[in-house]
N, C-alpha and C positions, 0 to 999 in steps of 0.2 A: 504494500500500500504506500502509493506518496502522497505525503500533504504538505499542502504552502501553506504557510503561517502568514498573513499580511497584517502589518503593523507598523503605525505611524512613526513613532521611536525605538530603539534598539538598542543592545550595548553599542556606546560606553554611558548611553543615557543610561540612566539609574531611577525606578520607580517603583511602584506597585503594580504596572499593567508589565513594563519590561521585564520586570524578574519573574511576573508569572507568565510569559513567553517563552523564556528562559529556562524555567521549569520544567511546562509544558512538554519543549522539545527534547531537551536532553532527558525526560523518563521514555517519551515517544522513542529514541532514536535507541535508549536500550531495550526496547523490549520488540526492538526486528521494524517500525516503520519506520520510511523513510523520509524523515519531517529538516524539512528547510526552512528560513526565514527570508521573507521579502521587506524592507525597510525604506526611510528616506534616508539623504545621503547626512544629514547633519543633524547636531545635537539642537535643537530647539533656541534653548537660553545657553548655550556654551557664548561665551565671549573672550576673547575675538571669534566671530563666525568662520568656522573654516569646513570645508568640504570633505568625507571621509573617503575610505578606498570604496572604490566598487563592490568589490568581491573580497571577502574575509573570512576566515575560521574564528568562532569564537568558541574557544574549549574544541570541541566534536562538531558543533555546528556551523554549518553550510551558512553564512550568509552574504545577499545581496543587496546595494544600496541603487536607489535612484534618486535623480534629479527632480526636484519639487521647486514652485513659485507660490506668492502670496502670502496669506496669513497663519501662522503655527494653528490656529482655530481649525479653521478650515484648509489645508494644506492641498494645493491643486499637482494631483502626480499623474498626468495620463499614460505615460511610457510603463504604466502598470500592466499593461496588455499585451507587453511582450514578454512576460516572464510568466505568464500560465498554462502554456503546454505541456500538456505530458505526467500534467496530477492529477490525483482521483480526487482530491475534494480540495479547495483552496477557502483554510478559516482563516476568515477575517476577523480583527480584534480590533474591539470599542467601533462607535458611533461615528465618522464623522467621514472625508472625502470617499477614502476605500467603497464604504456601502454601496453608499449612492452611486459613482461609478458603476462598479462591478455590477451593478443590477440592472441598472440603465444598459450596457454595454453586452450583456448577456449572450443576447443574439450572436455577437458577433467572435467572441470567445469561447462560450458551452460551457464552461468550466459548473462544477457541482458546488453552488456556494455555501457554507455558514457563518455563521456571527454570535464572538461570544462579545456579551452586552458592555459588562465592564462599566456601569454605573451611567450609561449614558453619555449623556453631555452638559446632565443635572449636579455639576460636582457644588456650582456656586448661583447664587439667584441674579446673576447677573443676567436682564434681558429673559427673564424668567417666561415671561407672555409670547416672548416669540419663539422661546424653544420650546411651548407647550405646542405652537401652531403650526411649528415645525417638525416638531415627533409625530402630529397626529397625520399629518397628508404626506411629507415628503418621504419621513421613516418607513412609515405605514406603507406606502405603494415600494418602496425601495423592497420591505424584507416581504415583497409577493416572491420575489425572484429568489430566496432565502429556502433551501431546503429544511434546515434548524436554524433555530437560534436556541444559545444556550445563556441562562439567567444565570452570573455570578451571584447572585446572591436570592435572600427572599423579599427584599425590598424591589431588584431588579427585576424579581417576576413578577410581582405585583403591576411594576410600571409597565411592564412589557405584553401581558397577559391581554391588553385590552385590543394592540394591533397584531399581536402574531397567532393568534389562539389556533391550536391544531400545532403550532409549529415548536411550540417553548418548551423547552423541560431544564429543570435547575440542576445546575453541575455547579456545587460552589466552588471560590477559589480552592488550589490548593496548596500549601504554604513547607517552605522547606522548613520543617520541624529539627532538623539534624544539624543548622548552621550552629547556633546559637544554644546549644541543647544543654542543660544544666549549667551556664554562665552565670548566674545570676548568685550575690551575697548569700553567701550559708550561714549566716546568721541577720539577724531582723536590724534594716537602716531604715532611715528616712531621706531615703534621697530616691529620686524619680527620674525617668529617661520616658522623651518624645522622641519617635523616630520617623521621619519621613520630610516630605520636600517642604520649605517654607510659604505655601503658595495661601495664597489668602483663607480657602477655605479650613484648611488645617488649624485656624481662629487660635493661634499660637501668642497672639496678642491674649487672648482671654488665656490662657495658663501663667503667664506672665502677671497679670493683675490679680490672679487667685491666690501665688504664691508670695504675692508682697505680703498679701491678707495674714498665708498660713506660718508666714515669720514671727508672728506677732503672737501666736498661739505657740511657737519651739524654734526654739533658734536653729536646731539641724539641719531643719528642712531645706533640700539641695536639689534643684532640676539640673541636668541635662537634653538639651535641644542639640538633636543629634540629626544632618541632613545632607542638603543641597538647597541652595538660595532657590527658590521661582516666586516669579511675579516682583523679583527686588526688594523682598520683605527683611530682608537682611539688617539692613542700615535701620531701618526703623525700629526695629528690635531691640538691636542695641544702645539706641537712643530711647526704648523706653524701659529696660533696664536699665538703665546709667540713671533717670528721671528718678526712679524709683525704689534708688540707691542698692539694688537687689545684686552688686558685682559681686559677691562672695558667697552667694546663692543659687543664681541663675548662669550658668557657663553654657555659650555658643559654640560647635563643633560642627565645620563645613566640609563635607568633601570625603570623609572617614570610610578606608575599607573596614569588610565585615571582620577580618582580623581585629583590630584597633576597637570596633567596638563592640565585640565580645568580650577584651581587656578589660574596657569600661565598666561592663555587665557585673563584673565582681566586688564592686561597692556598691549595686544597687539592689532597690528590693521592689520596688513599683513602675511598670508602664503606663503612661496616662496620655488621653489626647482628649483633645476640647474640639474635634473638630465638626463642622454642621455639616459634610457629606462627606460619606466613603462607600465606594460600591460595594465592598465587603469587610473589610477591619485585615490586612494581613497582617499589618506590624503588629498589630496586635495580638497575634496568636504566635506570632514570631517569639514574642516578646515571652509570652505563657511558656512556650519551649524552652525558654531557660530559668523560665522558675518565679517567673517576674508576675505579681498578681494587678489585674489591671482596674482601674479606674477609667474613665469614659463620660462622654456626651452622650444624652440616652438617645440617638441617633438609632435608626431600624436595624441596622447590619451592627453596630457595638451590643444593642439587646440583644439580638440573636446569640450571639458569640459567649456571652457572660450567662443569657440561661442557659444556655446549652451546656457549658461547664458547670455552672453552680456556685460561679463563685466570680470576684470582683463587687465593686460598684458603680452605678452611675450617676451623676451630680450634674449640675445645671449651671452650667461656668457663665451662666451672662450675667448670673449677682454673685460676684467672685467672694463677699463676704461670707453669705451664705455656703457658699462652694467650699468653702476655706473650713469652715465650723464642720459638714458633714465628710469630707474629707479627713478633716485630725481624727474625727471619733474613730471613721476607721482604722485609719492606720494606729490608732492605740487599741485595737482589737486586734490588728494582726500581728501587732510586736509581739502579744501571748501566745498566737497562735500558727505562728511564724512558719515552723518546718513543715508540718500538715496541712497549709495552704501553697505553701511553694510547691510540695511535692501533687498534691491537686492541678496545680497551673498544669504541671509536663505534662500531667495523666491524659490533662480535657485536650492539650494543643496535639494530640497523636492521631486523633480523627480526624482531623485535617490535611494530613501528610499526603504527599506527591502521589504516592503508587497508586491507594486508593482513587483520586482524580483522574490518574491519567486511565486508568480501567474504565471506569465511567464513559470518559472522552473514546476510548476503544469502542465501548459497548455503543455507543451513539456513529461512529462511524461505520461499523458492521453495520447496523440497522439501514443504514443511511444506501452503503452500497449494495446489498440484502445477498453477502458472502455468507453468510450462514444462517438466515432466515429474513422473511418479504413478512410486509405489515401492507396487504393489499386491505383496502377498508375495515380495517379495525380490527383483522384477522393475523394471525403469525403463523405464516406458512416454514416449513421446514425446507429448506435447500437441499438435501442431498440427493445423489440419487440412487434407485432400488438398491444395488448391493451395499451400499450402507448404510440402507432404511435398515435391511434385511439383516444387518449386523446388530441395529440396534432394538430390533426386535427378539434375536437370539438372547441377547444381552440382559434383558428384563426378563425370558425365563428363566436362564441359566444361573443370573444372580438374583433372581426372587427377589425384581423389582417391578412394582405393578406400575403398567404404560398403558394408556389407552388414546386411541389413534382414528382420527376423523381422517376422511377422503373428500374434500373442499371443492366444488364447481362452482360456475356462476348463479346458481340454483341458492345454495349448499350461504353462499353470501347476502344474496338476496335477502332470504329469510332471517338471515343476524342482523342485518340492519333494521331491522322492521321490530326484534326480538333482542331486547339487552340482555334476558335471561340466557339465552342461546348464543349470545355474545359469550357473554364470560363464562359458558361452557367449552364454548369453542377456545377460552383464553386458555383455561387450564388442559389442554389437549394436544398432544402432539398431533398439527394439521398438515396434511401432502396434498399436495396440486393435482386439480383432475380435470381438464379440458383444456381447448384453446381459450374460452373466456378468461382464464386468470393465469396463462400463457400470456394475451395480450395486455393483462391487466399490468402484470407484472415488466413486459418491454416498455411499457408507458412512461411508470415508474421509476423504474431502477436502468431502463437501456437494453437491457437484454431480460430473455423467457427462462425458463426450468427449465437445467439440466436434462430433464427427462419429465411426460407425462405416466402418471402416475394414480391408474384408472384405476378403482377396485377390481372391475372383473379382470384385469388383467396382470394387475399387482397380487393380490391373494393367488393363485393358481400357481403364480411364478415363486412367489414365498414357499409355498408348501411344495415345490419339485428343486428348491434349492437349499432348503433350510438344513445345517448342520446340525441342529438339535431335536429329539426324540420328541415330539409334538404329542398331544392329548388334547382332542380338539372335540369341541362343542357348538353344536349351530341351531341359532335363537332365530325365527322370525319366519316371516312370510307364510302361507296357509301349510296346514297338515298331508296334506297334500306336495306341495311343495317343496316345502323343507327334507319329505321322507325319502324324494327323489333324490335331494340334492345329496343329502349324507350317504345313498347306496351308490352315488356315482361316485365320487369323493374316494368314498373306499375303494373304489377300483382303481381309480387313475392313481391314489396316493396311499399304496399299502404299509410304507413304510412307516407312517406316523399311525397313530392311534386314536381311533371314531369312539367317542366315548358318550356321546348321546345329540338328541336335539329334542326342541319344542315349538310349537309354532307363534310365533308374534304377536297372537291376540291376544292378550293378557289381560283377566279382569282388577281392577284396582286391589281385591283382596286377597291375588293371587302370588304377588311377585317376592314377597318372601319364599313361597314354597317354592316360585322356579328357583328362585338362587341357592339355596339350600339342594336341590335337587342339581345344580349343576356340581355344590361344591361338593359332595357325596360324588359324583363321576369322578375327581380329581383333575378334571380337564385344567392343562395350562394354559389354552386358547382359547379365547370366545369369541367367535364371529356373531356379531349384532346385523341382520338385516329388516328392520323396522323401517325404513326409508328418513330423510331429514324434514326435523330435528328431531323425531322423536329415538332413534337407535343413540344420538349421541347421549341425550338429557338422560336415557336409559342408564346406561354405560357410567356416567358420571354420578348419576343419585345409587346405583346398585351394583357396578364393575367389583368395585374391591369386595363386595359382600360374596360374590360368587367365588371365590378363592382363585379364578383365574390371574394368571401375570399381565397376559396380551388380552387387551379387549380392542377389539376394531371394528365399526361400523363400517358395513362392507353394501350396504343399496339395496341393488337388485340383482345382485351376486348369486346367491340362491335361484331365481327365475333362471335367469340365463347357463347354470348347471345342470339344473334341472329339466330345461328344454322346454321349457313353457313360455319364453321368449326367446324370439331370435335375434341372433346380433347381427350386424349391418357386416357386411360382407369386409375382407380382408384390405381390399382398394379405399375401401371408402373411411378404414379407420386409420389408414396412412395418412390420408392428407387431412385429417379430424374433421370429417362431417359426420360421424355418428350420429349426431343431434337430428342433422335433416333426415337421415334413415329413420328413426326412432317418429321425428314428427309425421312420416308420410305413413308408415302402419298404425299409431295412436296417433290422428291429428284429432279426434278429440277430446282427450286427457290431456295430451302434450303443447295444444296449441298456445295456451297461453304464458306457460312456463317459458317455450322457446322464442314464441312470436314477440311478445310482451316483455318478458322476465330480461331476454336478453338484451332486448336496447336501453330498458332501465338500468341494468348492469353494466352497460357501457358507457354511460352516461356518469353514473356512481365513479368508474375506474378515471375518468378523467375529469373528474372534479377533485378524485383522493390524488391523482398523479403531484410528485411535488416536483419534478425534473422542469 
């Protein structure tokens, strides 16, 4: 698998979206994909503005820089268009030029796009009424052309849920818990580290006015402001510490690798940030990693974080006095409590860690390219094809795991859309593909069809003259009649395995204990259900495992067609899959509305679900 990563800044910029790029790639690149970075050529706020190399290794990773004009806001980079060849999916990161291009421009690249959200473009209320005006028509039509989009956060889905809906699912950040890991004062201080860029919204001026407050309550009390200048909040800073005599309190640190301030780490005992947006809090959980317990602005993404652990506080830094008073309290509860909350902080920052993330980001790309399972209309079809259906079916009797397995047409879909119950029968089902309608459904979607079609009456027969294990086979459904054919046929063509009973399908409601009982008594490890859809699956699913069988598989009209009481459409006509018109020209009045009707509704359904 290749994926291009596109993203407005990159090393040697230093932030919160760049490190989790960062991350991102290098877990990606160990665990076999093959993930590159696309970037601009220059640091944003770097001064003097200089131009970077083209082409660079950073660590392990691949990356390439282009040439951009205009505003750092909105950064205008069209030479984007020559660097998407040749990848299976190109994620885009955060809100701004990239999207909008790349979506607009679709047509003429193909490329399969995502978008992880990254807090938007809501970091600060600046111009707040025109990015709401702006998210709602320009975003909104950009992520049509959006296969996923992924919410950093649950704040991020919240805001996002209202134009991508169908398409969002929450992958939170995921933060290197390893950098900084046990760093932090083993024994209980009062001294506090901020870490991240000085850019207005980080309201570093409010931590700054909170701790003149919490001097006056203990003289200890000691910040660290640990970063990168943005926005030229620098100068200011330190003019309003210097005002507010706080120089042997408050200490500035610009520019610090993680080396240097993991040093730091070991005089401290609290992280704290006053800031009024963050997509998801990562210093903060960075911070938790080394033992550091956090205090916060009760912003959406710092609540999350601190319930999720159970631990921290949050305080309301815009009346710094106030902030100052509930702030001391704490930290004279945690000086008692000191080893037991540190050792807490590591516990709660480990669910956050990379591997985790980046599997998620895997599980979302699989889905995406449907290498191991399609999500044609709200179904999950299985990819593989027969001979390793047919291993996986060995598999669940041989290690006495119960599987039960639907055979999915455009019929078989139909009815789940119409039926939620049937839906998430169907959810908890291993399903395989049975015609050209979810053949085509699936090219729509994903670009290409199944491996193989994967008919009942043609997959059971072939299962049972291949199968490596000692079968004990049971067949439920279709009339008395019927069914009594199908099992003496059965035994002849399949002597090898073992006929251990049948029943016919009409089942009265205070009956179906006795059939199950009566199957488990046979010892049968296979049950073939042919009840027709939905009702063989819903069968299978309320009463499979009560039958003691492993394999239960809703197999149609499997039975009929064994049996000889239907005929099948001649050998030409199932090559090039028109069985359907065979089947509607002998039944065209049971079948006409199924195939006539059923099928341009189903077609209709597959491309409306298509997201390609």
């Amino acid at each position: 698998m290749r994926v291009l990563h596109v993203v407005r800044q990159f090393h040697p910029a230093i932030g919160g979206l760049e490190n989790f790029v960062y991350c991102l790639v290098l877990e990606q690149l160990r665990t076999g994909i093959d993930a590159e970075v696309l970037t601009l050529d220059s640091v944003f706020h770097q001064r003097p503005f200089v131009r970077l190399p083209y082409e660079e290794l950073v660590g392990p990773i691949k990356v390439r820089r282009i040439n951009w004009s205009g505003s750092y806001k909105y950064p205008f980079a069209p030479t984007v268009l020559n660097h998407l060849k040749g990848y299976d999916i190109v994620h885009v990161h955060a809100v701004d030029f990239f999207i909008d291009f790349l979506s607009i421009t679709r047509l003429l690249h193909g490329s399969r796009l995502v978008l992880s959200t990254h807090g938007g473009f809501f970091h600060t209320q600046y111009a707040s009424t025109l990015k709401k005006i702006f998210f709602n028509t320009i975003t909104r039509f950009s992520l049509r052309n959006y296969s996923q989009v992924y919410a950093c956060s649950n704040g991020d889905y919240q805001s996002f849920e209202s134009i991508c809906k169908g398409k969002l699912r929450l992958i939170e950040n995921g933060v290197d818990v390893n950098k900084f890991f046990d760093a932090s004062a083993k024994q209980a201080t009062r001294k506090f580290v901020f870490i991240g860029r000085f850019s207005d919204n980080k309201r570093i001026d409010l931590l700054v006015s909170v701790f003149s407050e919490l001097i006056k309550l203990h003289l200890d009390y000691k910040l660290l402001i640990i970063g990168k200048d943005w926005d030229n909040n620098q100068a200011r800073l330190i003019q309003q510490i210097h005002s507010l005599g706080l120089g042997s309190n408050v200490a500035i640190h610009n520019g610090l690798d993680d080396a240097s301030i993991k040093a730091m780490f070991a005089e401290v005992s609290f992280i704290i940030s006053a800031s009024e947006y963050e997509g998801f809090g990562m210093t903060l959980v960075e911070g938790m990693s080394a033992g550091l317990i956090p205090i916060a602005s009760p912003i959406i993404s710092f609540k999350n974080i601190i319930s999720q652990s159970g631990l921290g506080l949050l305080a309301d830094f815009t009346e710094p006095h106030v902030a100052a008073q509930t702030i001391h309290a704490y930290t004279e509860f945690c000086q008692l409590n000191y080893t037991s909350l540190r050792e807490q902080a590591k516990v709660a920052s480990q669910s956050y860690g990379w591997v985790g993330t980046a599997e998620r980001f895997q599980a979302a790309y699989d889905e995406l390219l449907g290498d191991s399972y399609r999500m044609l209309q709200g179904v999950r079809f299985d990819t593989r094809d027969s001979s390793e259906v047919f291993k996986a079916f060995d598999a669940s009797i041989t290690q006495e795991h119960f599987l039960r397995v639907a055979i999915a047409n455009a019929h078989t879909l139909n009815l789940a859309r119409n039926d939620s119950q049937y839906l998430k029968v169907l959810g908890d089902t291993l399903v395989l593909n049975d015609g050209i309608g979810v053949n085509i459904a699936s090219q729509w979607k994903y670009g290409r069809g199944f491996a193989e079609n994967l008919n009942g009456t043609d997959l059971i027969p072939k299962y049972l003259a291949q199968s490596q294990t000692k079968l004990r086979i049971f067949l439920l459904g279709a009339t008395d009649q019927v069914v009594s054919a199908c099992f003496q046929r059965c035994k002849t063509l399949f002597p090898q395995h073992e006929w251990v009973g049948f029943y016919n399908g009409y089942i009265d409601a205070n009956e179906h204990i006795a059939v199950c009982e009566r199957i488990h008594e046979s010892g049968a490890n296979l049950l073939l259900v042919a009840m027709g859809n939905p009702l063989q699956e819903k069968w299978i699913h309320q009463y499979g495992e009560t039958t003691g069988a492993k394999l239960c598989i809703g197999v149609g009209a499997l039975f009929d067609f064994m049996a000889g009481s239907v005929t099948r459409a001649p050998s030409w006509v199932r090559r090039i899959h028109c069985e359907w018109i065979y089947r509607l020209a002998i039944e065209p009045k049971r079948m006409w509305r199924r195939y006539m009707v059923g099928n341009f509704l189903f077609l209709i359904a597959a491309w409306r679900n298509c997201s390609r």
